[in-house]
C-alpha positions as a printed NumPy array, in Angstrom:
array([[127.082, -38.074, 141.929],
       [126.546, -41.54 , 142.871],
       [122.637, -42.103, 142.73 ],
       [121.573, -39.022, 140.378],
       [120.463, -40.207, 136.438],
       [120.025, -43.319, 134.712],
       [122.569, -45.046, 136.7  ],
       [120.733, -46.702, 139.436],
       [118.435, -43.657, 140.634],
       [117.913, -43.379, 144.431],
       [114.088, -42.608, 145.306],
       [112.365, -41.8  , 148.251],
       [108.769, -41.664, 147.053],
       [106.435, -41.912, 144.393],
       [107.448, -38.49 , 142.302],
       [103.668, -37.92 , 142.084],
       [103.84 , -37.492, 145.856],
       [106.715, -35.668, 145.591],
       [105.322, -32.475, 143.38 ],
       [102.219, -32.635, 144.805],
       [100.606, -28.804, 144.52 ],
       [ 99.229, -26.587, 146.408],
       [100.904, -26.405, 149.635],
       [101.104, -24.481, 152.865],
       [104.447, -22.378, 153.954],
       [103.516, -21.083, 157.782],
       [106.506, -19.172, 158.915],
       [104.765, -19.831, 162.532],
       [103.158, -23.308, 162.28 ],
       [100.763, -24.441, 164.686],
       [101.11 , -27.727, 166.722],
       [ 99.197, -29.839, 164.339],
       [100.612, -28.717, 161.438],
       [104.092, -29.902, 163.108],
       [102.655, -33.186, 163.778],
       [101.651, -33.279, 160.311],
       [105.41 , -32.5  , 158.97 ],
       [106.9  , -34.401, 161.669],
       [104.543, -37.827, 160.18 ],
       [105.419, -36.683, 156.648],
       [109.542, -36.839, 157.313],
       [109.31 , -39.932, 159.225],
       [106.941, -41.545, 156.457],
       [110.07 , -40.308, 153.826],
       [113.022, -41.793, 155.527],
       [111.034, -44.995, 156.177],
       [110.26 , -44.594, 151.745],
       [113.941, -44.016, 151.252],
       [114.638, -47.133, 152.922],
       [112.075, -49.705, 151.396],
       [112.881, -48.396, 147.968],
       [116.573, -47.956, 148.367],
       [117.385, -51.363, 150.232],
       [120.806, -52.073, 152.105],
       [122.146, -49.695, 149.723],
       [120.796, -46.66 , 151.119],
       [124.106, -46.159, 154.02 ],
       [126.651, -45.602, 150.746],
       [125.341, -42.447, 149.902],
       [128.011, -40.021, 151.501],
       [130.628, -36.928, 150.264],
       [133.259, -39.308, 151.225],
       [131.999, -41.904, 148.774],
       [131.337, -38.827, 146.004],
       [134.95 , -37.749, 146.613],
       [136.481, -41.408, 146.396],
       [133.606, -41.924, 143.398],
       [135.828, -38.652, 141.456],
       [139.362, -40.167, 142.012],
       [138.187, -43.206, 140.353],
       [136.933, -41.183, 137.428],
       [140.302, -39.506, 137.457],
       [141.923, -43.16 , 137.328],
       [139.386, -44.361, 134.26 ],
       [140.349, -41.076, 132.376],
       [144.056, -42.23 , 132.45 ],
       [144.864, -38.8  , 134.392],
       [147.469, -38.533, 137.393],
       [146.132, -35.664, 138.429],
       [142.476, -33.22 , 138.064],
       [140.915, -30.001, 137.493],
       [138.16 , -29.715, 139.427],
       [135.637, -26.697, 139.822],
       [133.071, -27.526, 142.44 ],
       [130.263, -25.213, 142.993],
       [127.92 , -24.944, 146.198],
       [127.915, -28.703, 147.875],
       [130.622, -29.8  , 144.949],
       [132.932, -27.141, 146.879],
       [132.246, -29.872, 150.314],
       [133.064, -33.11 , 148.568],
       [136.168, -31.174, 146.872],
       [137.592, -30.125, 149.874],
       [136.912, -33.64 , 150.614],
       [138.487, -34.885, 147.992],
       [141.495, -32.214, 148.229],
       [141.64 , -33.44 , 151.691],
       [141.887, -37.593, 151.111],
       [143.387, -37.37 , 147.413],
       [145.821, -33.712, 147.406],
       [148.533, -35.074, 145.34 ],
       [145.884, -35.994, 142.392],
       [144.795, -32.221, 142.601],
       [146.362, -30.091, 139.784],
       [143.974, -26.926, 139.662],
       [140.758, -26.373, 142.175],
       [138.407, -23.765, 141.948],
       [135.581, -24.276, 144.583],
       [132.835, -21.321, 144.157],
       [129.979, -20.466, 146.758],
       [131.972, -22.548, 149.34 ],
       [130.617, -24.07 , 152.454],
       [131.439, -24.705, 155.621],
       [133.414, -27.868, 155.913],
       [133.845, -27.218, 160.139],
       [132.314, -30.936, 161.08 ],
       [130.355, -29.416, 163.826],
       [128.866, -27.681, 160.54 ],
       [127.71 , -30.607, 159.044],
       [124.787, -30.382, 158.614],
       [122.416, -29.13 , 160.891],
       [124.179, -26.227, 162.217],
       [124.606, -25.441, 158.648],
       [121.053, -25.466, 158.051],
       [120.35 , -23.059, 160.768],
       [123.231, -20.619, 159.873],
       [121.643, -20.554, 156.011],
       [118.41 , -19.97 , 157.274],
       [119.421, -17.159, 159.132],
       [121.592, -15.474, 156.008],
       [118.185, -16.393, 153.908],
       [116.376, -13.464, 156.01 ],
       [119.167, -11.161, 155.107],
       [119.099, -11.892, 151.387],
       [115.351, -11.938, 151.051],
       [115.844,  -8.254, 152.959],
       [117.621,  -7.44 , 149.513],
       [114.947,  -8.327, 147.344],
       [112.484,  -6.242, 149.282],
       [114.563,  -3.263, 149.383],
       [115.324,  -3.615, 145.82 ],
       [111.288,  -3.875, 144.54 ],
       [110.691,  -1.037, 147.055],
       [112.835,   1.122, 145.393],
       [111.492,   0.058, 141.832],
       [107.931,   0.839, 143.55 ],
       [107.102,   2.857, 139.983],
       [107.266,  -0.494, 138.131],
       [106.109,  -2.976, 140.528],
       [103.731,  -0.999, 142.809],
       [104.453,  -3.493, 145.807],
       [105.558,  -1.135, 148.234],
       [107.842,   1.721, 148.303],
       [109.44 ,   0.382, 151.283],
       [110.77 ,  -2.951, 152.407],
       [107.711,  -3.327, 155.179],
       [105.067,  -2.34 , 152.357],
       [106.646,  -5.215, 150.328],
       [106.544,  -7.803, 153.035],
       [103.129,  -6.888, 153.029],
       [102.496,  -7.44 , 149.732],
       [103.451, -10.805, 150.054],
       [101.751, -11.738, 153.001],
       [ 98.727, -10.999, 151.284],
       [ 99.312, -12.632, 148.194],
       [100.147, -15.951, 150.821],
       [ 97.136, -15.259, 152.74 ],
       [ 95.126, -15.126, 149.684],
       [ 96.878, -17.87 , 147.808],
       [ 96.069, -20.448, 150.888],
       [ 92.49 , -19.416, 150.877],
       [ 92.427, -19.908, 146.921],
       [ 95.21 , -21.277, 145.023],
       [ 96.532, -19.707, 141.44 ],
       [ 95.533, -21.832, 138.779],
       [ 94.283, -24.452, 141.347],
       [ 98.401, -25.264, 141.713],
       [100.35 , -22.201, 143.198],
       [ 99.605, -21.922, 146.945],
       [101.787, -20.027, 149.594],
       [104.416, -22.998, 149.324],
       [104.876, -22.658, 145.702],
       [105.149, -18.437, 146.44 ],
       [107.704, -19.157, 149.1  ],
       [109.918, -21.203, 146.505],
       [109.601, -19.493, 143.707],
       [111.064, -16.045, 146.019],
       [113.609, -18.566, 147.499],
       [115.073, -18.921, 143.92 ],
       [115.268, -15.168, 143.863],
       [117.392, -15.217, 147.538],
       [119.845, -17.568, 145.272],
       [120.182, -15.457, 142.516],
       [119.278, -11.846, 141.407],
       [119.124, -12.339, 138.436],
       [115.593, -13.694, 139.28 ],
       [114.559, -10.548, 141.146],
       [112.42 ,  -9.02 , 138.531],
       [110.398, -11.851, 137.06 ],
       [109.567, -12.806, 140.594],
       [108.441,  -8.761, 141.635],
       [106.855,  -8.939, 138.276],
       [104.633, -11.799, 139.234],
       [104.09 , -10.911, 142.616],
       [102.382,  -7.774, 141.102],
       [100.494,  -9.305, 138.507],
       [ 98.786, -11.622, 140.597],
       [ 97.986,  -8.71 , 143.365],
       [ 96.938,  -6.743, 140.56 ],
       [ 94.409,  -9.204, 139.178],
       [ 96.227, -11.507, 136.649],
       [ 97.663, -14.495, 138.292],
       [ 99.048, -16.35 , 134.639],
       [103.05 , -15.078, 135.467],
       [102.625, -16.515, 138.383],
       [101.377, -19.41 , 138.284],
       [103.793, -19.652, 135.187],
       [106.419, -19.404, 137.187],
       [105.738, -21.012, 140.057],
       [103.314, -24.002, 139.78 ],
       [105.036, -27.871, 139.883],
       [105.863, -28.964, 136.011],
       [104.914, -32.493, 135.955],
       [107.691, -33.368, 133.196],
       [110.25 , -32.766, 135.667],
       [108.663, -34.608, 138.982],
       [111.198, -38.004, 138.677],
       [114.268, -35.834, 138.318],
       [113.283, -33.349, 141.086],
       [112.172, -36.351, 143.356],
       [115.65 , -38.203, 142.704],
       [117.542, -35.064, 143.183],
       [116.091, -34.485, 146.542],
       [116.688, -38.311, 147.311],
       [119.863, -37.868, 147.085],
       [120.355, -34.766, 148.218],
       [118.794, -36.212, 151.949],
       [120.659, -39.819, 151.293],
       [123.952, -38.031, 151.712],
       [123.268, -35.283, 154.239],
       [121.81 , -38.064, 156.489],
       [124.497, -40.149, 156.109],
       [126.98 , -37.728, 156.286],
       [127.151, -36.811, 160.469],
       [125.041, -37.298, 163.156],
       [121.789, -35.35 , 163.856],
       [118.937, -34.705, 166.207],
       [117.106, -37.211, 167.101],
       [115.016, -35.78 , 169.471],
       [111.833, -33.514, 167.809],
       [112.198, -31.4  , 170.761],
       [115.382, -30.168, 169.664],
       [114.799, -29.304, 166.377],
       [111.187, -27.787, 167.784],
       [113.37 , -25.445, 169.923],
       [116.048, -23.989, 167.806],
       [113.746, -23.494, 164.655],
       [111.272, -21.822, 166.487],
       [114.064, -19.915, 168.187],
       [115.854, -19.083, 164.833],
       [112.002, -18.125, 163.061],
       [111.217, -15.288, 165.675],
       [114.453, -13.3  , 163.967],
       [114.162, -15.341, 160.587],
       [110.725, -16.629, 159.453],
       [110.961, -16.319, 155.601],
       [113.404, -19.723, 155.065],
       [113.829, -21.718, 158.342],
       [110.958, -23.597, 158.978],
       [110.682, -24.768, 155.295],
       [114.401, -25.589, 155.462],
       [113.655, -27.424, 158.88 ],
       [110.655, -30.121, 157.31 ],
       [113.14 , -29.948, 154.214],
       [116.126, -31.917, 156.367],
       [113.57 , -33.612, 159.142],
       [113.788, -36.555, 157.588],
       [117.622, -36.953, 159.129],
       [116.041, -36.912, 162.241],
       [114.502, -40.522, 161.947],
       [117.119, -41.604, 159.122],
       [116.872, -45.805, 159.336],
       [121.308, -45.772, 157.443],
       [124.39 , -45.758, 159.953],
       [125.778, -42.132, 160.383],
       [129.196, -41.132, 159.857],
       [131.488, -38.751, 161.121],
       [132.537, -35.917, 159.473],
       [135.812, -35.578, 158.222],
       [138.185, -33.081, 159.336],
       [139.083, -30.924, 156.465],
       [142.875, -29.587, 156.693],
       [145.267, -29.559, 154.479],
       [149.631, -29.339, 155.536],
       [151.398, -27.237, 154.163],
       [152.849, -28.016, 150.471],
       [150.909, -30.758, 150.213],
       [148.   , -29.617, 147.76 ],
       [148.834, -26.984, 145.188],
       [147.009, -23.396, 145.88 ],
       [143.282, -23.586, 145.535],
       [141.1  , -21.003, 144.28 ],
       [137.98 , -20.137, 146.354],
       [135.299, -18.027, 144.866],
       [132.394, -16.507, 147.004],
       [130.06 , -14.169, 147.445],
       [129.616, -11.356, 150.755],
       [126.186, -12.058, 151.11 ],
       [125.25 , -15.175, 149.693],
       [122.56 , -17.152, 152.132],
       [122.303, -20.729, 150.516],
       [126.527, -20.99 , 151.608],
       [126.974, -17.94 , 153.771],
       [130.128, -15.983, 153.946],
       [131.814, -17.511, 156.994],
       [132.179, -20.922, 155.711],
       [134.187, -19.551, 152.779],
       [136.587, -18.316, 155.519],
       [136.974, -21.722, 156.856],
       [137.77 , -22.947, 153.77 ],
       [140.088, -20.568, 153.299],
       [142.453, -21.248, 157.103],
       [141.604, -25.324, 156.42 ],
       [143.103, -25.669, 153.113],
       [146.553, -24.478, 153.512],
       [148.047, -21.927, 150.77 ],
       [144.048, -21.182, 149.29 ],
       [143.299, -17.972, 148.059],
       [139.894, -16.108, 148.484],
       [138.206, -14.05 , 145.919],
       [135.325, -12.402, 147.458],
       [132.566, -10.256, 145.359],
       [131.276,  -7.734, 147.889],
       [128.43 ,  -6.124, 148.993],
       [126.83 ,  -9.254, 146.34 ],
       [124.961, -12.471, 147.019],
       [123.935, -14.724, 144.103],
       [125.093, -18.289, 144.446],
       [128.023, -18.965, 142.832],
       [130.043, -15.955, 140.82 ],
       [132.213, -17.616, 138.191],
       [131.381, -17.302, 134.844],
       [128.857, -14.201, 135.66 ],
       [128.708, -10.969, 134.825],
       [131.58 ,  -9.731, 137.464],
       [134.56 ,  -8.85 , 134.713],
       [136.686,  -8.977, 137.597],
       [135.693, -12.555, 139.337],
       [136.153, -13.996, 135.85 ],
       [139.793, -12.615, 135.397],
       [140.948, -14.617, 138.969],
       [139.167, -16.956, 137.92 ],
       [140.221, -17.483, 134.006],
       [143.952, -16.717, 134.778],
       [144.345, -19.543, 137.097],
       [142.485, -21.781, 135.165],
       [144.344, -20.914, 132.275],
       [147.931, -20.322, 133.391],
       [148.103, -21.565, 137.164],
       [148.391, -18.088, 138.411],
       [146.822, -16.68 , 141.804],
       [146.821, -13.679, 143.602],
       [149.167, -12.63 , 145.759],
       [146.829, -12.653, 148.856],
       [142.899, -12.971, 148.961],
       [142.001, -10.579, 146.911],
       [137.527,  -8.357, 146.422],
       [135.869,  -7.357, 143.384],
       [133.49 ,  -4.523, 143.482],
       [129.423,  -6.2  , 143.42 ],
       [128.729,  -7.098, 139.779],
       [125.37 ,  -4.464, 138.807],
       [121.775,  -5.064, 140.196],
       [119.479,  -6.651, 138.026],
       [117.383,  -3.748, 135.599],
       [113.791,  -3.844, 136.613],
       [110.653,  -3.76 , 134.263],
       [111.266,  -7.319, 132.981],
       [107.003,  -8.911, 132.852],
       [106.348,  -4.875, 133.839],
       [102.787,  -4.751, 134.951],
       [100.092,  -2.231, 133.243],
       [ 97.908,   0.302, 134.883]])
């Protein structure tokens, strides 16, 4: 999208600010660490708008969706194929929405919820919430591979593995670089994708166990990659600040995140300071479009997703599915990595490759059994 690469990069900040290592990840933050977060995201927005100039109000999903039809028009093609996964499934329905007679094929995998009162706080706070749930997954899953990972044989025991490694991490960070902030995202990757289940448990133990090398590994900031992280999260905040109006008031954000933590601690607050900046955003906001489609007027849509997938939970691929009009839904239950097509799931890939391939869709919205969980013993731990 518009902003991302060598063609006129959006930042926000210097990108040594932005990796700076170790931090702090307080599922219950005190007042003056709030202050402290609350200073931070107004000190970004103000950054996104002294290096970004009168430029800075462009950055929207509209303007990505009318940004693809002139790529369609430059290719010489009357009409796409488009597979959008995660936010590309937004600016697709978008795009399905503005452009539908230039849509030939879509296939729009680990869909969110286009509802504009969705956009995007609510959103936030309904992915934080399916984060708890997902990370409730992983802990069952090491707890039952207790033999190999010695974290816990239950899901409680595991939680309190990790609270200790946090609690020890913020008194003394891994390799002077890995504090509980760097834990906390390096077991949010694994609430995207299971695949990353066992390198993460197999960490986790290590470094409880004495050797903290896989972990910091794993989870300390790679220098090499601080500009494109810090321009990805530019624009990433560019557009969902521009996109719809948002708080404005800390009081409300204050009040529903701490509401939200008491029932899910283990994403929402660091998803909260991750969007705070929207709440003193300097651009114009828009107003969410209203996704719907009429009948006939965009051929049948593929929709891919995932039962319990947190980063775009389950209910916004239903909405999808009643707003775009003659969509089908292929849903992988009982599973929840972030984004199915082209996995492992035999079945996923057969919707998905026949329609791709020939045009063809099931009859209605059709399941596939959950593709196999992930084979533990992967960094195993000695002793």
């Amino acid at each position: 999208p518009r902003g991302v690469g060598r063609s006129a990069p959006l930042s926000c900040e210097d990108p040594k600010q932005f990796g700076k290592a170790p931090t702090l990840a307080p599922s219950r933050p005190s007042e003056s660490y709030k202050r402290e977060r609350v200073a931070e995201a107004k000190a970004y927005a103000r950054g996104c708008a002294r290096r970004s100039g009168p430029g800075l109000r462009f950055f929207t999903s509209l303007n990505n969706a009318r940004d693809l039809d002139v790529l369609r028009a430059a290719l010489g093609e009357d009409r796409l194929t488009f597979l959008g996964a995660s936010y590309g499934t937004y600016y697709g329905s978008l795009y399905a929405a503005i452009f539908p007679s230039h849509v030939r094929r879509m296939v729009l995998d680990a869909a969110v919820n286009p509802d504009p009162e969705q956009i995007w706080y609510r959103g936030n706070l309904d992915q934080s919430a399916a984060f708890e749930k997902r990370w409730a997954d992983v802990r069952d899953w090491i707890a039952r591979h207790d033999d190999v990972y010695r974290l816990g044989d239950t899901p409680l025991k595991v939680q309190g593995s990790y609270d200790t490694a946090a609690a020890r991490l913020a008194r003394r960070p891994a390799g002077g670089k890995v504090g509980p902030g760097q834990l906390q995202n390096a077991f949010l990757t694994a609430g995207y994708y299971d695949s990353a289940w066992p390198s993460r448990a197999a960490a986790l133990s290590a470094y409880l166990h004495g050797d903290p090398k896989p972990l910091v590994a794993l989870a300390a900031p790679d220098p090499a990659s601080a500009a494109a992280a810090e321009n990805g999260t530019a624009v990433y905040t560019a557009v969902e600040c521009n996109d719809a109006p948002w708080p404005t008031s800390w009081a409300v954000w204050d009040r529903d995140n701490t509401r939200l933590a008491r029932v899910a601690p283990f994403e929402t607050w660091d998803n909260a300071w991750m969007n705070l900046p929207c709440a003193y955003w300097p651009a114009p906001r828009q107003r969410p479009l209203d996704v719907r489609t009429a009948p006939g007027a965009l051929p049948p849509v593929l929709i891919l997703a995932a039962e319990r997938d947190a980063a775009a939970p389950y209910s916004g691929a239903l909405e999808m599915n009643r707003r775009l009009t003659g969509s089908l839904l292929v849903t992988e239950r009982g599973a929840g990595t972030h984004g199915i097509g082209g996995g492992p799931n035999k079945c996923v890939n057969g919707y998905l490759d026949d329609y791709l391939l020939t045009g063809r869709l099931p009859a209605r919205n059709a399941s596939c059994a959950p593709r196999a969980e992930p084979v533990p013993g992967r960094g195993r731990t000695a002793g």
